[in-house]
N, C-alpha and C positions, 0 to 999 in steps of 0.2 A: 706564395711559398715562404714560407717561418725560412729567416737567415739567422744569425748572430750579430747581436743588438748590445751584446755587453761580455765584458770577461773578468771573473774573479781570481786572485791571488789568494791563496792561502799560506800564510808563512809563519815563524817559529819567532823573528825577532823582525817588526813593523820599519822600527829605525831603520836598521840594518838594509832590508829590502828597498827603502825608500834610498837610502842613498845610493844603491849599489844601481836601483831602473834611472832615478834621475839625472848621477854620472851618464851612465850609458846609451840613455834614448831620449835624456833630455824632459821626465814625464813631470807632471808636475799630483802633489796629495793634498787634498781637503779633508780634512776628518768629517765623517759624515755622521750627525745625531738620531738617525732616525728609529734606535733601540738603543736605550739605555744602558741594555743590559749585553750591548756587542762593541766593540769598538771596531769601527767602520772605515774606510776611506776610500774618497772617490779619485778615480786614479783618470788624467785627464794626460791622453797622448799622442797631440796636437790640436790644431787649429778648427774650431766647427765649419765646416763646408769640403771640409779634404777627405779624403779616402781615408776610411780607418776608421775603429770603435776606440770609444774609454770603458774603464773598467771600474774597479772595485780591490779591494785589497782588505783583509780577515785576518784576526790569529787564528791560526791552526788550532780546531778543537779537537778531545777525545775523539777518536776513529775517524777524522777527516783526512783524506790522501792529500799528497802533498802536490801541489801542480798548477795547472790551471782551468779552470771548467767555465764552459762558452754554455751562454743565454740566447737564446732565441726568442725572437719577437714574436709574440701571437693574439690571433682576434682573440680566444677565450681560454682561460689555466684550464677551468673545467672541462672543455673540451677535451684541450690539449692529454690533460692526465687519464681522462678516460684512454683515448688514441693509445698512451703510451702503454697502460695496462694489459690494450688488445693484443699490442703488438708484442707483448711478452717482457716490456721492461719493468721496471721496479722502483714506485714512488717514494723515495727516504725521507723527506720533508714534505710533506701536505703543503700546499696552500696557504699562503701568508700574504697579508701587506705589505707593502714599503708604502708607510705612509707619505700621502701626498703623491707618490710616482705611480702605483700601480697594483699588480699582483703579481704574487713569482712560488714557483713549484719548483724544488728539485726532484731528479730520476736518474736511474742508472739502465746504460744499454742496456743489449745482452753480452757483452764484451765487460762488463764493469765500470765502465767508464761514466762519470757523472757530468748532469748537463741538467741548467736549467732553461723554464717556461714563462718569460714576461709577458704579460698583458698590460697595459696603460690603462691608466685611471685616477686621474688626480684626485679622487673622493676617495680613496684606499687611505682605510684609516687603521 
């Protein structure tokens, strides 16, 4: 059963947001390189082996909502996008690398609401 394996931030000012999670929950940022053309960061909040996922943290692009949107683990994107298709959602982003980590799809319920689809793969280039 696909859980939630990761969760993205989208926000307006990177600083800003990092100081205001790290005060409060204590989280720790890595700028992440793996698109040149994004600036990234991997949002780590707490200890590996404890209940709980890391995330990821974005500027907010043209027509991105403001929030937070949960990734779900799965054996296969393609699969996965086909499924979401049947089921009447709606893929915004195709299919992409992160390179080195995997593969990832976003989609919007039927409610609006955006989620994406990771698959592991360390040869995603």
């Amino acid at each position: 059963m696909p859980r939630p394996v990761h969760f993205e931030l989208s926000v307006s000012d990177p600083e800003k947001a990092q100081a205001f999670y790290s005060k409060l929950f204590d989280w720790r940022f890595q700028e992440f390189s793996g698109d040149p053309n994004m600036k990234y960061w991997m949002v780590t909040t707490g200890p590996d082996g404890e209940a709980g996922i890391n995330g990821g943290m974005l500027i907010r692009q043209d027509g991105m909502p403001p929030g937070t949107t949960n990734t779900m683990g799965v054996p296969s994107v393609d699969a996965a996008v086909e499924a979401i298709r049947s089921a009447g959602g709606t893929i915004c982003l195709e299919k992409m690398p992160v390179p080195g980590m995997g593969w990832v799809a976003y989609a919007l319920d039927l409610d609006g609401n955006m989620f994406g689809v990771f698959e592991m793969d360390s040869n995603a280039k």
